[in-house]
C-alpha positions as CSV (number, residue, x, y, z in Angstrom):
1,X,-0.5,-22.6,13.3
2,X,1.0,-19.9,15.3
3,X,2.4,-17.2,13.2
4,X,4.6,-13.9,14.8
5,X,4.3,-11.0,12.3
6,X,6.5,-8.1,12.4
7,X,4.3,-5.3,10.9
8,X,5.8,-1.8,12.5
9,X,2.8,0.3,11.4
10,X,-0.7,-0.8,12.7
11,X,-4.4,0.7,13.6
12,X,-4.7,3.7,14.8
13,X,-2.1,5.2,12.6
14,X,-3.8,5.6,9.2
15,X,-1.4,4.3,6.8
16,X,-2.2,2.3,4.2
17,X,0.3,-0.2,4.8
18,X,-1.1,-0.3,8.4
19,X,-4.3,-1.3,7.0
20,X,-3.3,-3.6,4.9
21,X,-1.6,-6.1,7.7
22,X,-4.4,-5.5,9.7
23,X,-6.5,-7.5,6.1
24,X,-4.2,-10.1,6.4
25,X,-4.4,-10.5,10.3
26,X,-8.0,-11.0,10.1
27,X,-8.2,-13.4,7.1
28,X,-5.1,-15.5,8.9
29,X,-7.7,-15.5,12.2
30,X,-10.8,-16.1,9.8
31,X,-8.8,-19.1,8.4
32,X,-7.8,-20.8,11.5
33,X,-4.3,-19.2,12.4
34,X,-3.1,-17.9,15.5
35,X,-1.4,-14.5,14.7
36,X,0.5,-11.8,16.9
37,X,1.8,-9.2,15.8
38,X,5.0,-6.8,16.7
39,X,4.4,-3.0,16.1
40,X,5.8,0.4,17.4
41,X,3.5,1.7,20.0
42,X,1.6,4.4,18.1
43,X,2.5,7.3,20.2
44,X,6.3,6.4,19.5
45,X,5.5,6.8,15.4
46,X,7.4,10.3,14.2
47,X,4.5,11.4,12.0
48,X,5.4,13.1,8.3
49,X,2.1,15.3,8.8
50,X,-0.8,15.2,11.4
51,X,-3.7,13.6,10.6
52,X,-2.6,10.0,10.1
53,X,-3.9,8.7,13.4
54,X,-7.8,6.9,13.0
55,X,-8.7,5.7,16.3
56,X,-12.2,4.7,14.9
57,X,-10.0,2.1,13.1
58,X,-9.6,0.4,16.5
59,X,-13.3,-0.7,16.3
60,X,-12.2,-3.2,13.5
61,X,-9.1,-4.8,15.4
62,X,-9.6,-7.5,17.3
63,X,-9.6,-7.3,20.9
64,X,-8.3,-10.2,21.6
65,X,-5.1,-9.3,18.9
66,X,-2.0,-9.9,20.7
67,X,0.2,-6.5,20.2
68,X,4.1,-6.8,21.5
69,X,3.9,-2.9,21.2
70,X,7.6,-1.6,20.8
71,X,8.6,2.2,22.1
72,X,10.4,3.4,18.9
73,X,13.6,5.7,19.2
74,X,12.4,7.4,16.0
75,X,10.9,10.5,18.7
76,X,14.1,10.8,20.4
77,X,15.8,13.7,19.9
78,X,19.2,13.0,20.6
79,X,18.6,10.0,18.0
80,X,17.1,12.5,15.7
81,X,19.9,14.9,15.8
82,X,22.5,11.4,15.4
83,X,20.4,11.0,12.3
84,X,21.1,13.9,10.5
85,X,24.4,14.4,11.8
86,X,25.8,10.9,10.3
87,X,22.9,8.7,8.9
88,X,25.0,8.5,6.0
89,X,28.4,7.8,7.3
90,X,29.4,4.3,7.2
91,X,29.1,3.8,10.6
92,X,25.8,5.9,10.8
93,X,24.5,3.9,8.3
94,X,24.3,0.9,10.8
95,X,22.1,2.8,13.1
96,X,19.7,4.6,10.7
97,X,19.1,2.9,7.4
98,X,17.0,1.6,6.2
99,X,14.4,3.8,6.9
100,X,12.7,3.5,10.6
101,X,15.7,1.1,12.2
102,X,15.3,3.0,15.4
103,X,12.5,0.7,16.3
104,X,15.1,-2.4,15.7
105,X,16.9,-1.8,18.8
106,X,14.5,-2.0,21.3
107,X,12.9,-5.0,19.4
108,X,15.3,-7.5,19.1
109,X,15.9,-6.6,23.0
110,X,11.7,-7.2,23.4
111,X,12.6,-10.0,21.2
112,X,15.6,-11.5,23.6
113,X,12.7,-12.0,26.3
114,X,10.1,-13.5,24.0
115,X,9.9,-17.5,24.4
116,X,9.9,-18.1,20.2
117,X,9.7,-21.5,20.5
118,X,6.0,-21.1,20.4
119,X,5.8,-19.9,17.2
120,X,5.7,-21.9,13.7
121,X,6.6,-19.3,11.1
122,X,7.8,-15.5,10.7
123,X,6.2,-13.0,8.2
124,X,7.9,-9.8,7.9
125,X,5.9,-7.3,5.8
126,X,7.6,-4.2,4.4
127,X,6.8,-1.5,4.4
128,X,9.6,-0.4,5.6
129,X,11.8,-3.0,4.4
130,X,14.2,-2.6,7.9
131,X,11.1,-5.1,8.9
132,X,13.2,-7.6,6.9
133,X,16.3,-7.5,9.3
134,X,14.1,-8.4,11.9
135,X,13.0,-11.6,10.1
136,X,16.9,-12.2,9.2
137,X,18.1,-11.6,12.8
138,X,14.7,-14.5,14.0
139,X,16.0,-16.8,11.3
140,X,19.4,-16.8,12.4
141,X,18.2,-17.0,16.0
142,X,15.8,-19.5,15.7
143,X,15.6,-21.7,12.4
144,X,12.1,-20.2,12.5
145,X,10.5,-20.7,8.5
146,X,10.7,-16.9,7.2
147,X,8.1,-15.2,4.8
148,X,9.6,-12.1,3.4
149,X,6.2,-10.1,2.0
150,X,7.3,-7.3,-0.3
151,X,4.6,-4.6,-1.2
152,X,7.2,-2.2,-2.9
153,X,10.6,-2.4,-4.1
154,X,13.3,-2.3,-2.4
155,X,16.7,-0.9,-3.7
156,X,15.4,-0.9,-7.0
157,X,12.5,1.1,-6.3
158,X,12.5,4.0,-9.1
159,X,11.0,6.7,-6.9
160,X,13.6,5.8,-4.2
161,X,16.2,8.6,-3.9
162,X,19.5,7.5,-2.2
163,X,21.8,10.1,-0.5
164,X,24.8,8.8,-2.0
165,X,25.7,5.6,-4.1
166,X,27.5,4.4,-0.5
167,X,24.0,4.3,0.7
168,X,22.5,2.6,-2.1
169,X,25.2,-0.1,-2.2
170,X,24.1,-0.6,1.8
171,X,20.6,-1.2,1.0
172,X,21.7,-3.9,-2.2
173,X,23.4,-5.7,0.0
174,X,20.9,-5.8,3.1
175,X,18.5,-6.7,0.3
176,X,20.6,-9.8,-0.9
177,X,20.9,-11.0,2.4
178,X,17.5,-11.1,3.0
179,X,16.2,-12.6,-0.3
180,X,19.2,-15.0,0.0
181,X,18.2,-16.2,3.5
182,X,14.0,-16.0,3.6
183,X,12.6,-19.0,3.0
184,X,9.9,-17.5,1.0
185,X,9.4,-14.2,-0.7
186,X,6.3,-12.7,-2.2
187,X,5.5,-9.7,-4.0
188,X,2.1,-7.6,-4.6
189,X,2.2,-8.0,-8.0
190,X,3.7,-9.9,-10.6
191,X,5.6,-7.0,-12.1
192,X,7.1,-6.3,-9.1
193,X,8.4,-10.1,-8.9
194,X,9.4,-9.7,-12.0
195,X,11.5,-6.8,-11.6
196,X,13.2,-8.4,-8.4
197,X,13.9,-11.5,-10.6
198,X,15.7,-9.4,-13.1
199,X,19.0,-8.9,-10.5
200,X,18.3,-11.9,-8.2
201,X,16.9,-14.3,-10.3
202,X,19.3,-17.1,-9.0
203,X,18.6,-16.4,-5.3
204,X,14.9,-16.0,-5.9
205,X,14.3,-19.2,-8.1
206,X,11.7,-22.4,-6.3
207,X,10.4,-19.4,-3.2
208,X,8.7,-16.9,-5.0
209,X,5.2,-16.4,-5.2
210,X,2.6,-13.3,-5.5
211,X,0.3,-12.2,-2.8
212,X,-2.3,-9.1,-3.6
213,X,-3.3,-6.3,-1.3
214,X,-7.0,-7.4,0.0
215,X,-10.0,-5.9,1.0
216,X,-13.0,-7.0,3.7
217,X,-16.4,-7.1,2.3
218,X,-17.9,-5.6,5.5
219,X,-16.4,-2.6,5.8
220,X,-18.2,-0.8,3.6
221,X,-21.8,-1.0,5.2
222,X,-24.6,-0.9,2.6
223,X,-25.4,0.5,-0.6
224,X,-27.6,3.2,-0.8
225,X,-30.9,2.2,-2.7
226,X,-30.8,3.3,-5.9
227,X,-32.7,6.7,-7.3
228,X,-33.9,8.4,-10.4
229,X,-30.4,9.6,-11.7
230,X,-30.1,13.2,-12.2
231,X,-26.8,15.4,-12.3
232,X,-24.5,15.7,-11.1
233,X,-21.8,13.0,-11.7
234,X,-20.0,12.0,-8.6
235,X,-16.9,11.2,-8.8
236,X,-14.3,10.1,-5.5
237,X,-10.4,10.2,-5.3
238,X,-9.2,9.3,-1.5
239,X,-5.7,9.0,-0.6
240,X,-2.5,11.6,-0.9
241,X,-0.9,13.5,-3.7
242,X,2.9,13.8,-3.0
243,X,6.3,13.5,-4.5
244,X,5.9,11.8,-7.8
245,X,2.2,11.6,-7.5
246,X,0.8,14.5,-9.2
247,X,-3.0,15.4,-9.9
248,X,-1.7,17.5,-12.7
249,X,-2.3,15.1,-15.9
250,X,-5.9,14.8,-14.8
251,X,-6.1,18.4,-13.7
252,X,-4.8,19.5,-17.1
253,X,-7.5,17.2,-18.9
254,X,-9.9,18.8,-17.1
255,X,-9.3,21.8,-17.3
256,X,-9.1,21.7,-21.6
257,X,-12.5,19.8,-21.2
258,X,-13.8,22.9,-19.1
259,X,-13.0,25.2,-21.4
260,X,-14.3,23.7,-24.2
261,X,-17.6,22.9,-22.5
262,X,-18.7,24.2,-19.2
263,X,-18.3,21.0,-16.3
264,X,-20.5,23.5,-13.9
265,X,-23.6,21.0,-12.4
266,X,-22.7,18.1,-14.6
267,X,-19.2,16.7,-13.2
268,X,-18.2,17.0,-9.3
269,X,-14.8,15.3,-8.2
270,X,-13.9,15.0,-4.3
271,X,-10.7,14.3,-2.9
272,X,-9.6,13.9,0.5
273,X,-6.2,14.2,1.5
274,X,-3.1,15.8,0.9
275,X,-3.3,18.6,-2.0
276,X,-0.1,20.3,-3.6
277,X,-0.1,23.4,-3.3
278,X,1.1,24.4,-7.2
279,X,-1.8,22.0,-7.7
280,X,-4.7,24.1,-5.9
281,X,-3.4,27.1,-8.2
282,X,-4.1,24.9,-11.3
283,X,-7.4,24.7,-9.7
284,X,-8.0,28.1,-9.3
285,X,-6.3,29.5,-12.1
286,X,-9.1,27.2,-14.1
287,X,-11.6,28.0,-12.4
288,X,-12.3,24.4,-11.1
289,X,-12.8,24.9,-7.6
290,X,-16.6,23.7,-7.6
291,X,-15.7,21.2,-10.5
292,X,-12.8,19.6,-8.3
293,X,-12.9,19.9,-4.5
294,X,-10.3,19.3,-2.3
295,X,-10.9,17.7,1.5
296,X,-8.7,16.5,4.7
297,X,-8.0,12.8,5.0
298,X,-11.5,11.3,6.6
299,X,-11.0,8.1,8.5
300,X,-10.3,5.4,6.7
301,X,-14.0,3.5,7.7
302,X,-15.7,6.9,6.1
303,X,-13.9,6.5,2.9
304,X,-15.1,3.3,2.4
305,X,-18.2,4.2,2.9
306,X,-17.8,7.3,0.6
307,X,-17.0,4.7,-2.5
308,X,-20.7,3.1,-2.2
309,X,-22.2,6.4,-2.4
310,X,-20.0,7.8,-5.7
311,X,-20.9,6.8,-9.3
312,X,-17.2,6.5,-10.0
313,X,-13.7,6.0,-7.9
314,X,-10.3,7.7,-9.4
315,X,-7.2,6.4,-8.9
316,X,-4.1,8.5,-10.6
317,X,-0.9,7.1,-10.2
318,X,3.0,8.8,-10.7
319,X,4.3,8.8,-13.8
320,X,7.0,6.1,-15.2
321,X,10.9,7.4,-14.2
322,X,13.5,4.5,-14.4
323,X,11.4,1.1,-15.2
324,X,9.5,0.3,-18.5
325,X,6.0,-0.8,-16.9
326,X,4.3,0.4,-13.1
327,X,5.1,-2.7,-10.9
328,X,3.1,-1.3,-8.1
329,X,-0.2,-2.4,-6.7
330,X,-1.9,0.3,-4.9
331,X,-3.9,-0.6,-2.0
332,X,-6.3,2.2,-2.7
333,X,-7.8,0.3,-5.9
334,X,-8.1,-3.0,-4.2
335,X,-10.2,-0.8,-1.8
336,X,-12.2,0.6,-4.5
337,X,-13.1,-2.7,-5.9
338,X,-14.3,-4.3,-3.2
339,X,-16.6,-1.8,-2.6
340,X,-18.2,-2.9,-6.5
341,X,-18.4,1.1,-7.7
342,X,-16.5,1.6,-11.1
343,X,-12.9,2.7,-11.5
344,X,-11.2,5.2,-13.8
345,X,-7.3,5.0,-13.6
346,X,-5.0,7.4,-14.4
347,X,-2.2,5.5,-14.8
348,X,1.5,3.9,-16.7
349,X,0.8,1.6,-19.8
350,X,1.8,-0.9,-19.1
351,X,1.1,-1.2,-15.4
352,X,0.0,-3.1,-12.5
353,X,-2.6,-0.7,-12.4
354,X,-3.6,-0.4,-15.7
355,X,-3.9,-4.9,-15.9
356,X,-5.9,-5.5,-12.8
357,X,-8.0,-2.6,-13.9
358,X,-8.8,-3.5,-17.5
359,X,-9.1,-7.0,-15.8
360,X,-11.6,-6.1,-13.7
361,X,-13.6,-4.2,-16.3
362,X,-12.5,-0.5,-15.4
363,X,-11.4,2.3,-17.1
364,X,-7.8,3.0,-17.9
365,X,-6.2,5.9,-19.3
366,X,-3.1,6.4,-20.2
367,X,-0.8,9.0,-17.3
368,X,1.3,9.7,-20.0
369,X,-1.7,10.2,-22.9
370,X,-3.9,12.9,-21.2
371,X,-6.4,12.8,-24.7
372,X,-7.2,9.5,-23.1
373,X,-8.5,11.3,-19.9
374,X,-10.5,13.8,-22.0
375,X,-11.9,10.8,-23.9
376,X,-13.1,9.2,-20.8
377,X,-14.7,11.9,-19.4
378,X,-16.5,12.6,-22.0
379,X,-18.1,9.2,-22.6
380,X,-18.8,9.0,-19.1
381,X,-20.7,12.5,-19.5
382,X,-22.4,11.2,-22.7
383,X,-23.4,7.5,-21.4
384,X,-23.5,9.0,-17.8
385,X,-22.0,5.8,-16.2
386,X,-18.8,3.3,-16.2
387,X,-18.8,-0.1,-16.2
388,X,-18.9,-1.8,-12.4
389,X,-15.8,-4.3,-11.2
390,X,-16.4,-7.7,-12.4
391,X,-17.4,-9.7,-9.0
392,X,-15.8,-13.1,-10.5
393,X,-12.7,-10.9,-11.0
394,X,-12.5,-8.9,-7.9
395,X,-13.1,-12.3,-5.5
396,X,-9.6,-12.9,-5.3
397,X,-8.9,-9.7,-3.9
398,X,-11.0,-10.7,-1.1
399,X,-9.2,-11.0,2.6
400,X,-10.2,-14.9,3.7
401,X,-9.0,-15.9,0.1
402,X,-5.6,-14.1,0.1
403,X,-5.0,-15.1,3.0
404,X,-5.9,-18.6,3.2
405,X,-3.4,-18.4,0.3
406,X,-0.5,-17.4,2.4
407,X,-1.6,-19.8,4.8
408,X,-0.9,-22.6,2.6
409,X,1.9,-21.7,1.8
410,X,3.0,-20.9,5.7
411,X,1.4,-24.9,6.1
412,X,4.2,-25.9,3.5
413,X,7.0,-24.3,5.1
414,X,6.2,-25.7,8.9
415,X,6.0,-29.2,7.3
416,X,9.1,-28.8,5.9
417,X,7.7,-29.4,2.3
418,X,9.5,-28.5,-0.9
419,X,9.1,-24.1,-0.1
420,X,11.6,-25.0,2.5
421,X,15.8,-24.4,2.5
């Protein structure tokens, strides 16, 4: 089976959605499919902040991956002025949402010169979800099957803030269009396909199935033999804090925990990445510098490596706004249990996060309960480990057997079997 997917993001820029196709490209390859991709050439990607290029990633990537590598208008600055001039008008709208359309353009015209009869199916993966336009522009096109692969929301997303309700309206009905005309949509989790079924259930009903982020046993080299275990506890976060993603419950259960009993030799937290600012004052202002250490991003390979060599992995997620339950499944945590170290989640119960955690036999405590973080900590101080991922519960996280789920399903839709419109 030959399968085009239409990723945007890929190695060398270190995003985590960039990682995860590149997961699901190899276990596609591992199972027997031929996959090429279509990307933005990285040096076309308008960067939020520096540091989210890895070249070391490109040691992982195949070399015989075929890349159609798009130059995205997203750098131009005539475009970029365009954008913020009238994004938002109705007309702008066309031209600049969803998020990262510029690279459209020039695709479908790359597209125009590509022979697609030689392919067997289309998987667009979002995000962003203007990836999904693509897909609906090939399906009209071609006939082509159509895998729609959702790993966040789309215009019900609760962190999402629209410019105006004109804009939100756009992206409900791009949305519609999209579910309506895919022959098959999956979701991360099932809360997320849950929450899409709650305003398209009737569009969504017979296609619908759910496809978890993955991780690849090898990445993360060996485990260091095990010593006599002496103080202090090690402890890893990796990944960014921003927008609704706060350190600050965790920071403030720390910090009460400090106070009460000095954390000085027996607890040491690393993070690398991003860092609020108003969140390095809470560090300083309790005097948890040496307690909780703040790093750059590393390259994603190191991190991995990092996790083997921790007794314990955080995860902290953002706080619940506009949905009853977290419907997101965070790449990060399928990362940390591949590489079999415990978990402690910081996180919305219910949750995503908080069932695949607790089903894996890690540590959840409640974001919105921080006696629960306290509680934690201290048991782990007292027993002076957590309890390791369950490797029977963790194995179908693994790449070759997501994927050769999504192949099945990809087999069903080229034989015309019942997935198909």
């Amino acid at each position: 089976m030959r399968i085009l997917a239409v990723v945007y993001c890929f190695p060398p820029l270190q995003f985590p959605a960039a990682l995860c196709y590149l997961k699901l490209v190899l276990g596609l390859r591992a199972n027997g499919a031929e996959v090429e991709i279509l990307t933005i050439d990285p040096l076309s990607f308008l960067s939020p902040s520096p540091g989210l290029n890895d070249p070391s990633c490109c040691q992982i990537v195949p070399a015989d991956l075929v890349q159609h590598k798009i130059w995205s208008l997203e750098t131009n600055r005539s475009v970029r002025v365009l954008k913020q001039l009238f994004g938002t008008t109705t007309l702008g709208m066309r031209f600049f949402e969803p998020k990262k359309r510029e690279w459209t353009f020039p695709a479908f015209r790359y597209l125009r010169r590509l022979d697609l009869r030689r392919y067997d199916i289309v998987l667009t993966c979002s995000q962003p979800h203007v990836n999904h336009l693509i897909g609906l522009e090939l399906k009209k096109k071609t006939g082509l099957p159509w895998i729609a692969y959702f790993s966040d929301p789309w215009s019900r997303n609760p962190y999402t803030q629209f410019p105006n309700q004109r804009v939100a309206e756009y992206h409900r009905s791009l949305e519609t269009r999209v579910l309506e005309n895919a022959n098959r949509v999956l979701f991360t989790s099932k809360e997320m396909l849950h929450l899409a079924e709650r305003d398209n259930g009737a569009v969504l009903r017979g296609k619908t199935a759910v496809l978890p982020h993955s991780f690849v046993p090898e990445w993360y080299g060996p485990r260091p033999e095990p010593g006599a275990k002496s103080a202090p506890i090690y402890i890893l976060h990796t990944g960014h804090f921003y927008g609704p993603r706060s350190p600050a419950p965790f920071l403030r259960a720390l910090g009460r925990l400090h106070r009460r009993q000095s954390l000085f030799g027996r607890i040491q937290i690393d993070s690398y990445g991003s860092f609020p600012d108003e969140d390095r004052e809470t560090l300083t202002n309790e005097h948890l510098e040496q307690v909780f250490r703040v790093h750059p991003v590393i390259p994603y390979l190191d991190s991995l490596a990092l996790m083997r060599r921790h007794d314990a992995l955080l995860l902290v997620d953002a706080k619940l706004t506009k949905t009853s339950e977290s419907v997101f499944l965070p790449s990060k945590l399928v990362d940390y249990l591949g590489s079999g170290t415990p978990v402690m989640a910081v996180t919305p119960v219910p949750g995503c996060t908080a069932r695949v955690v607790s089903e894996t036999g890690g540590v959840v405590c409640n974001i919105e309960d921080e006696r629960t973080i306290e509680e934690a900590l201290l048991h782990l101080l007292e027993v002076g480990c957590l309890p390791s991922p369950e490797p029977a519960a963790v194995r179908p996280y693994e790449h070759k057997e997501v994927s050769e789920r999504l192949l099945s399903i990809m087999a069903e839709l080229a034989s015309g079997g019942p997935s198909a419109l």
